[in-house]
N, CA, C and O of each residue as an XYZ file, in Angstrom:
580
protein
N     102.181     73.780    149.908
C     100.871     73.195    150.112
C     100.187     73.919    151.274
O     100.958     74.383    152.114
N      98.876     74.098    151.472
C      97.742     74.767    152.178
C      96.812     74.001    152.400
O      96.363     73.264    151.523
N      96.231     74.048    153.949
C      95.271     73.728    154.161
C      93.362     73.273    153.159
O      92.329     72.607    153.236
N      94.159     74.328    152.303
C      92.668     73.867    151.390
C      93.307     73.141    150.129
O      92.532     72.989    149.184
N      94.530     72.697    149.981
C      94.663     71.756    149.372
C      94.847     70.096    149.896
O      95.286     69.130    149.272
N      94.351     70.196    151.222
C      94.249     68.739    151.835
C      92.865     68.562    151.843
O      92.019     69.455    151.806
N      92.655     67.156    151.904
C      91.007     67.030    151.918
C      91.097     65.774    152.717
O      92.256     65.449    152.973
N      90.280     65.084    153.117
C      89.821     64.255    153.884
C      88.602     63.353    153.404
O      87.790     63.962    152.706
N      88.385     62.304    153.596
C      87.122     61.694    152.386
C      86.680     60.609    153.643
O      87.363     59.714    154.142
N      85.460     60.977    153.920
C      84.435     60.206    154.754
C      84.505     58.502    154.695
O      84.255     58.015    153.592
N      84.772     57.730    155.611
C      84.846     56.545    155.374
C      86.335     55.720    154.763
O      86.464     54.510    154.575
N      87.254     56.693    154.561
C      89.098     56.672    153.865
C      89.418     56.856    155.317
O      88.653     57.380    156.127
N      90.616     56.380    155.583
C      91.540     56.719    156.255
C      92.788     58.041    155.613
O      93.214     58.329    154.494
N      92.964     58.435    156.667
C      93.992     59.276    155.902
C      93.691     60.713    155.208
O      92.617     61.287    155.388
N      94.713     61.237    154.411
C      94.082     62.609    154.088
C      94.931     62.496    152.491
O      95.802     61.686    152.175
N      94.311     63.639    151.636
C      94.795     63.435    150.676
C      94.923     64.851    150.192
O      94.346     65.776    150.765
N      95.821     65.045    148.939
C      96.332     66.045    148.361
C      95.468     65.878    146.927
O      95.370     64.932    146.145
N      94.736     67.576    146.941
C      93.780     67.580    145.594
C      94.765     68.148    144.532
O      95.294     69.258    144.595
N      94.880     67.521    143.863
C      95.432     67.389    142.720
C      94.949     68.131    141.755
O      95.580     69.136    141.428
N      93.923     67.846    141.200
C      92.935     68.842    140.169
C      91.313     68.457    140.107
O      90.891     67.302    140.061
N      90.591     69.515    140.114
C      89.448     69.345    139.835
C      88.517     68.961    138.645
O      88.852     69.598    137.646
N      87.823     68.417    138.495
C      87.679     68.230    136.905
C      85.845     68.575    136.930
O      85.404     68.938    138.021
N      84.963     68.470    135.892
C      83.808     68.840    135.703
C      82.700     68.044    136.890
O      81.772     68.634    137.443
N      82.984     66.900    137.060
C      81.880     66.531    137.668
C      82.911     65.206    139.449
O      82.511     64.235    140.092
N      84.100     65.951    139.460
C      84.848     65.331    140.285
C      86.391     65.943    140.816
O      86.890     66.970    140.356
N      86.970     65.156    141.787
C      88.249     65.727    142.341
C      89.317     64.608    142.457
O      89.283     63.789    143.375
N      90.319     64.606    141.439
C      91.553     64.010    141.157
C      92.129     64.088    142.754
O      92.191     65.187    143.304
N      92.400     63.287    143.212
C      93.346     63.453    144.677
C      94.504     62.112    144.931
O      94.384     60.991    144.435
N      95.410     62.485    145.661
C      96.435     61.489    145.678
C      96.409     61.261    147.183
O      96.159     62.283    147.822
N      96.642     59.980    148.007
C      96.778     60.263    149.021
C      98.468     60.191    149.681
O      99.426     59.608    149.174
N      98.425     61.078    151.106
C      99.427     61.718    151.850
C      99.992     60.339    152.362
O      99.592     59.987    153.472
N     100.835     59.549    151.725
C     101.591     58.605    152.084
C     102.707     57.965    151.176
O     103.122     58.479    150.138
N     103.126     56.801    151.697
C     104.488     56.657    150.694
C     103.588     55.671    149.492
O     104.227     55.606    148.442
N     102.556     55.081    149.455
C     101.951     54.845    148.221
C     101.983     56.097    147.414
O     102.869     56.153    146.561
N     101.217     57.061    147.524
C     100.953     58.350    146.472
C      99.329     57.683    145.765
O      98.578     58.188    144.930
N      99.274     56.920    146.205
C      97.921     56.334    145.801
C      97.034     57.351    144.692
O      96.981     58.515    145.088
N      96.452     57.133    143.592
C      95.398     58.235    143.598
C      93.947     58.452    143.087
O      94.146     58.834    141.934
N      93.220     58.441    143.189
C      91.954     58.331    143.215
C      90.500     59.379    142.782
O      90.521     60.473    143.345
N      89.857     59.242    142.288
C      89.121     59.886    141.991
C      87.527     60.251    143.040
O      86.693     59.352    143.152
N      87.328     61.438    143.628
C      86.493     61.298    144.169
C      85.583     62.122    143.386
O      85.965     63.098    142.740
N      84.199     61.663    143.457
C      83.128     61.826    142.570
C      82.083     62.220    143.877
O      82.379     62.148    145.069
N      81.029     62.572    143.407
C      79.453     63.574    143.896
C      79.174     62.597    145.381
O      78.902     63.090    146.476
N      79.342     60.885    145.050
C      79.447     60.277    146.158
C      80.229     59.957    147.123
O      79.666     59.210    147.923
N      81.248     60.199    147.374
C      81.973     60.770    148.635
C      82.072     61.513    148.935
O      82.179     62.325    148.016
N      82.148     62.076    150.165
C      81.587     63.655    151.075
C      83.407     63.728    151.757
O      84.072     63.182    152.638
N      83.597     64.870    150.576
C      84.837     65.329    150.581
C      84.806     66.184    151.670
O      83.707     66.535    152.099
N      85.941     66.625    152.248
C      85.909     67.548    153.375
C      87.883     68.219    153.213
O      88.983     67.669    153.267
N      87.359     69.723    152.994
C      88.907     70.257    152.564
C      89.336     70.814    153.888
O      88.337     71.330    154.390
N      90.516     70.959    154.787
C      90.713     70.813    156.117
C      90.912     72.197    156.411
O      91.168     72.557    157.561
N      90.790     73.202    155.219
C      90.505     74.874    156.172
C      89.116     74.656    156.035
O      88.769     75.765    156.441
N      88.141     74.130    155.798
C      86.580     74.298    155.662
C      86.333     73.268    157.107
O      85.146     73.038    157.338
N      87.246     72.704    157.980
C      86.485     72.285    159.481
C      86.992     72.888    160.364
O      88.042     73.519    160.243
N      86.169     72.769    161.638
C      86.131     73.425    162.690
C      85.932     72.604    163.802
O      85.450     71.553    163.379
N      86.080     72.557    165.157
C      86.026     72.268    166.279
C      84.659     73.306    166.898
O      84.358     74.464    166.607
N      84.204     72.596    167.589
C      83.017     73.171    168.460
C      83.552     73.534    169.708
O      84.292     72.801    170.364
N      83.138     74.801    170.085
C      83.732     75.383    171.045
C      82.514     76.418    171.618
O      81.631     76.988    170.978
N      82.814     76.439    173.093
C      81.245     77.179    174.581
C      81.716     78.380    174.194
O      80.729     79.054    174.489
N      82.666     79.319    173.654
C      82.281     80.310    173.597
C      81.083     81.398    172.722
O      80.087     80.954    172.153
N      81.403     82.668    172.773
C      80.294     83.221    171.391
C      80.577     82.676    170.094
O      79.753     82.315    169.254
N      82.123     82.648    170.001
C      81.987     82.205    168.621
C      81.197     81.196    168.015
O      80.381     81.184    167.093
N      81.714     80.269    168.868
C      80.839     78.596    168.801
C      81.805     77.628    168.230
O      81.754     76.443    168.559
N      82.597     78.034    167.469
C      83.608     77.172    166.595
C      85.209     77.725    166.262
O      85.316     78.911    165.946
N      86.526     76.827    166.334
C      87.317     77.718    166.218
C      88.011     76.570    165.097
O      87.782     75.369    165.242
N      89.084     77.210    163.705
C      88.901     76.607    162.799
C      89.730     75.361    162.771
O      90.501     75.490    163.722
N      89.988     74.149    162.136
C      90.945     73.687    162.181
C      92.680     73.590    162.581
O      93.479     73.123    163.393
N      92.559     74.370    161.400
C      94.262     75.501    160.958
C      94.695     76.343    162.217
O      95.890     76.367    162.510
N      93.850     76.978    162.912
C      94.238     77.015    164.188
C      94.351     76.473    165.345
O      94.805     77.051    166.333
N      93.955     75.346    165.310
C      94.004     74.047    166.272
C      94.982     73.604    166.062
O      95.734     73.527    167.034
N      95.499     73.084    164.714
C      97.094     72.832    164.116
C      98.029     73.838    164.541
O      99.050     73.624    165.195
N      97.758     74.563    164.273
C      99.342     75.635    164.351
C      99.261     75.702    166.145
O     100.358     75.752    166.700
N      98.058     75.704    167.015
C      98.215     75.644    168.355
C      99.108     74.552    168.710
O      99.766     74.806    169.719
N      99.356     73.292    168.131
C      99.588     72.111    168.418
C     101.135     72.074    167.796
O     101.996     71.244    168.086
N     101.258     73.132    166.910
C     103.013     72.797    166.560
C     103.565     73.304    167.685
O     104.442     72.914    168.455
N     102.600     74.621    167.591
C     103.546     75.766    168.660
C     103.635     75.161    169.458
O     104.800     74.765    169.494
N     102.893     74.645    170.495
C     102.807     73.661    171.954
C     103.875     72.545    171.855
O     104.931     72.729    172.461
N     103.736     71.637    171.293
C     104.210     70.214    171.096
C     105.268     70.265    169.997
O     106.276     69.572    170.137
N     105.129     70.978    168.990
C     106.039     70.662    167.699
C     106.011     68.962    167.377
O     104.936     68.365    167.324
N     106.868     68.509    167.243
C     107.000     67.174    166.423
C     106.678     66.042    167.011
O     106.685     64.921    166.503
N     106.259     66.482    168.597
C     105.395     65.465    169.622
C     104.386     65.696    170.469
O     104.439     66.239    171.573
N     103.438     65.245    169.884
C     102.037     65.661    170.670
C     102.128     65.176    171.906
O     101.750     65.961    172.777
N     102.659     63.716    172.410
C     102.088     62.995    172.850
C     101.335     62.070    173.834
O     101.271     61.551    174.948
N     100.744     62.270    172.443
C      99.427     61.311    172.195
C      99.130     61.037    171.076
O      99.000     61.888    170.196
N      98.906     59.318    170.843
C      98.348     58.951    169.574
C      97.027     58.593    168.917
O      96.100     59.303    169.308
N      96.820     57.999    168.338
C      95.033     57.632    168.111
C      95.048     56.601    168.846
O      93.871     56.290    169.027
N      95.901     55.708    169.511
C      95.440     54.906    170.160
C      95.530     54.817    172.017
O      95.230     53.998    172.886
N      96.202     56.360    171.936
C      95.723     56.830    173.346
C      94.352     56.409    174.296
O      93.233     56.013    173.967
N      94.833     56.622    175.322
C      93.513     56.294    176.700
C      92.072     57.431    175.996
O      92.441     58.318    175.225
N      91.112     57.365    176.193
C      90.236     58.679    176.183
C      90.542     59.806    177.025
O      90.571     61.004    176.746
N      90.760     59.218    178.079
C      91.043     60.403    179.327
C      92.205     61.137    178.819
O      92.043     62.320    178.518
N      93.453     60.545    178.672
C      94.620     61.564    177.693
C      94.245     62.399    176.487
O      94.540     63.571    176.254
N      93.580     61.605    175.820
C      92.868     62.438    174.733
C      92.445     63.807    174.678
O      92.806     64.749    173.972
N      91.531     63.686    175.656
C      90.502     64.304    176.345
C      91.213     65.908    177.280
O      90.899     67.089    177.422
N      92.529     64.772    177.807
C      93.173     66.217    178.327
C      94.078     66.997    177.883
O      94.520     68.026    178.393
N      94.492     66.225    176.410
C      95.543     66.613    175.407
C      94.350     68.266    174.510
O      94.432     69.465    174.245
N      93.749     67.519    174.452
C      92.667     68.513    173.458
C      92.464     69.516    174.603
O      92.767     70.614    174.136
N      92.062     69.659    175.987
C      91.964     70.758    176.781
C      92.953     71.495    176.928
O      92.821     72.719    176.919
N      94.373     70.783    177.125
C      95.302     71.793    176.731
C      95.793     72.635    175.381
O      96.836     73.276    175.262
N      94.697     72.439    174.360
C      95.490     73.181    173.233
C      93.751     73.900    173.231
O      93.857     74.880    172.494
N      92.512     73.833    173.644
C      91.690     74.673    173.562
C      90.650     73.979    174.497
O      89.814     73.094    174.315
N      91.140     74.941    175.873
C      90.087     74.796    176.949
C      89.078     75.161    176.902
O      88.540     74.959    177.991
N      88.317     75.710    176.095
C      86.882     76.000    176.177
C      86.330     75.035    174.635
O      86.126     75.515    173.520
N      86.252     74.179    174.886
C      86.299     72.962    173.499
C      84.935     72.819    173.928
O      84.687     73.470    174.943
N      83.660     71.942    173.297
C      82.198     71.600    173.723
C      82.762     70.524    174.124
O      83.510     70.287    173.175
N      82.981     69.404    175.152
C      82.812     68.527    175.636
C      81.789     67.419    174.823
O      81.905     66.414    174.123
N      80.711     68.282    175.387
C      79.268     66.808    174.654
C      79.074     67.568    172.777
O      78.039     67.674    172.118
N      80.343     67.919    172.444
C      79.576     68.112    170.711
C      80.911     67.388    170.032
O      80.822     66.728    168.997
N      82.306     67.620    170.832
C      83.761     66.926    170.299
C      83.807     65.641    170.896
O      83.764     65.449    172.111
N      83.923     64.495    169.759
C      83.661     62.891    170.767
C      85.389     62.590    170.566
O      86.286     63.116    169.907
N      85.298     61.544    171.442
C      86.709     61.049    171.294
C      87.370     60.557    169.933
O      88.532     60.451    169.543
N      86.301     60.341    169.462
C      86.907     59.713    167.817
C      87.531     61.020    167.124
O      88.647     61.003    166.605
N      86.441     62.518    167.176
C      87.221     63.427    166.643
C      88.568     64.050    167.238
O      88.967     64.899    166.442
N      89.410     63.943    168.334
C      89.909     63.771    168.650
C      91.269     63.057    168.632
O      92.407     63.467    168.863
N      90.751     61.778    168.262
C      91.767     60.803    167.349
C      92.078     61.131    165.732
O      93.049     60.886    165.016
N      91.085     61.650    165.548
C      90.972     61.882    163.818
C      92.546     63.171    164.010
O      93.690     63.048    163.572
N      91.987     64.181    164.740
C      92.627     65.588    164.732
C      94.093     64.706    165.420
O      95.085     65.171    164.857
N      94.474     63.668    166.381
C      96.025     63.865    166.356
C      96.469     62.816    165.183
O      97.648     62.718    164.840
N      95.663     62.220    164.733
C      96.090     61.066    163.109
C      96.173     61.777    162.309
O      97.037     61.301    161.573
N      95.606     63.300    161.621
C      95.833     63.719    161.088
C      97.017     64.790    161.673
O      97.731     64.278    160.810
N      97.602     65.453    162.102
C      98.351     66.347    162.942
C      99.738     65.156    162.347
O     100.475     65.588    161.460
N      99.943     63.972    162.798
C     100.347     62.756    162.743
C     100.836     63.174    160.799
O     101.913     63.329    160.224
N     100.103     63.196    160.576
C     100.223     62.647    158.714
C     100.810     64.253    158.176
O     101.815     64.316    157.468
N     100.412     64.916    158.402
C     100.821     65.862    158.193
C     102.076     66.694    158.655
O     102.545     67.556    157.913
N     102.604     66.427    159.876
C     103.767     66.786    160.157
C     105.135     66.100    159.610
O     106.281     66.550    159.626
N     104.461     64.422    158.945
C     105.411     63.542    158.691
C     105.397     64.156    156.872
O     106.483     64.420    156.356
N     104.233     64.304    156.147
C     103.952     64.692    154.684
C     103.852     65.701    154.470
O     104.082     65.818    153.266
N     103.482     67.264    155.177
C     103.263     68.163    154.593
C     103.697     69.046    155.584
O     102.817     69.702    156.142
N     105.208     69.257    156.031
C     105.148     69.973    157.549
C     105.489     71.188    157.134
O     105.867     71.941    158.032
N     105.473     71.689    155.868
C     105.517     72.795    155.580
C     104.384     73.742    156.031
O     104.418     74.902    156.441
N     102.988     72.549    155.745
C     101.532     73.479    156.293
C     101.912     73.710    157.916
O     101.135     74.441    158.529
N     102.364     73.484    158.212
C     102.283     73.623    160.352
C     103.222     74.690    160.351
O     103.097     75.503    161.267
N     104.323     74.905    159.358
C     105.990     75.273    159.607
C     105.202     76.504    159.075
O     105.188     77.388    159.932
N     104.652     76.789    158.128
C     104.060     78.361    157.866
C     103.204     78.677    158.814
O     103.347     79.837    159.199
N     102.373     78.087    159.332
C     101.153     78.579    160.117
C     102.255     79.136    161.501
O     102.348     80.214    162.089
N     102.599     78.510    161.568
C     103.734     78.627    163.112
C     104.664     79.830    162.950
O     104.941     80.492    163.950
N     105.135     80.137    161.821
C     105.968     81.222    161.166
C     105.068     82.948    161.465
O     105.211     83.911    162.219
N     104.224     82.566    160.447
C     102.764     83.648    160.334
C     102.249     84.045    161.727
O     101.784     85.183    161.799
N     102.255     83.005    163.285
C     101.777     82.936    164.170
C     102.881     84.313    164.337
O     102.449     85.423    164.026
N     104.331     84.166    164.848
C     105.449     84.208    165.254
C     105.745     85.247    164.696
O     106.542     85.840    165.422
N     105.516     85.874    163.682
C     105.365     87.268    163.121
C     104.626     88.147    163.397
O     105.042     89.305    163.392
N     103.313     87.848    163.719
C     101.987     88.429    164.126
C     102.223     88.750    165.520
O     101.818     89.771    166.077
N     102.823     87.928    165.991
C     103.206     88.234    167.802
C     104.099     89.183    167.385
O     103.674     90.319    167.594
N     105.310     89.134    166.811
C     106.654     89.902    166.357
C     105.781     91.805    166.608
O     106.133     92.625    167.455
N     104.655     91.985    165.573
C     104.189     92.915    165.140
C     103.446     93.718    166.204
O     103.474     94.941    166.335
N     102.698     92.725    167.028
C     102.060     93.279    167.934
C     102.977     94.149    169.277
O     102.791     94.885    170.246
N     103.807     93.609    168.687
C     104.777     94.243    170.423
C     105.456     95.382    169.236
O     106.271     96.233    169.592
């Protein structure tokens, strides 16, 4: 499983695995011990988790998800912690340590919570996505030296 096979659905808790696409919608199951599965249609504002980004002061302006994750295995591995129901201020300084030049006034605390609830769901359901990104990281360093 890959980052662009997780999606996220506005107003759901949780994240889900797209299953198949169909003509006018997206078959998805969600990432838990239900397996729940559901159909999302034109009216829910799907969101696939290599297509977000974090806002960030440098030129770039944004740095992507998938690399915010794999920063967070490498760092922490199987304990961030911090949970969604962390202080703000921990939050706040958990996220500066995995990308200090973050926008302050554009990343709110809720996204924040979202990114370690999901980090959360995914290391427990899909830790293969973190375990490759972390691999790929760890090779790429390998290469450069």
């Amino acid at each position: 499983m890959t980052l662009s096979q997780i999606a996220s659905i506005s107003g759901k808790g949780g994240l889900f695995k797209v299953l198949a696409p169909t003509k006018s919608a997206i078959i998805l199951e969600s990432l838990d011990e239900k397996k729940a599965r559901m159909v999302a249609t034109s009216h829910h504002r799907v969101s696939l988790l290599n297509e977000i980004s974090i806002y960030t002061t440098d030129k770039e302006g944004t740095v992507p998800l998938g690399d915010v994750l794999k920063k967070i295995y490498a760092d922490f591995g199987d304990d961030p912690g911090v949970d969604g129901n962390s202080d703000p201020e921990e939050l706040k300084a958990f996220i500066k340590a995995i990308l200090p030049n973050y926008d302050e006034s554009r990343v709110y605390v809720s996204d924040i919570k979202k990114l370690v609830k999901w980090y959360g769901i995914l290391l427990q359901y899909a830790p293969e996505v973190l375990q490759e990104d972390a691999k790929e990281k760890k090779d790429e360093e390998e290469r450069k030296e």
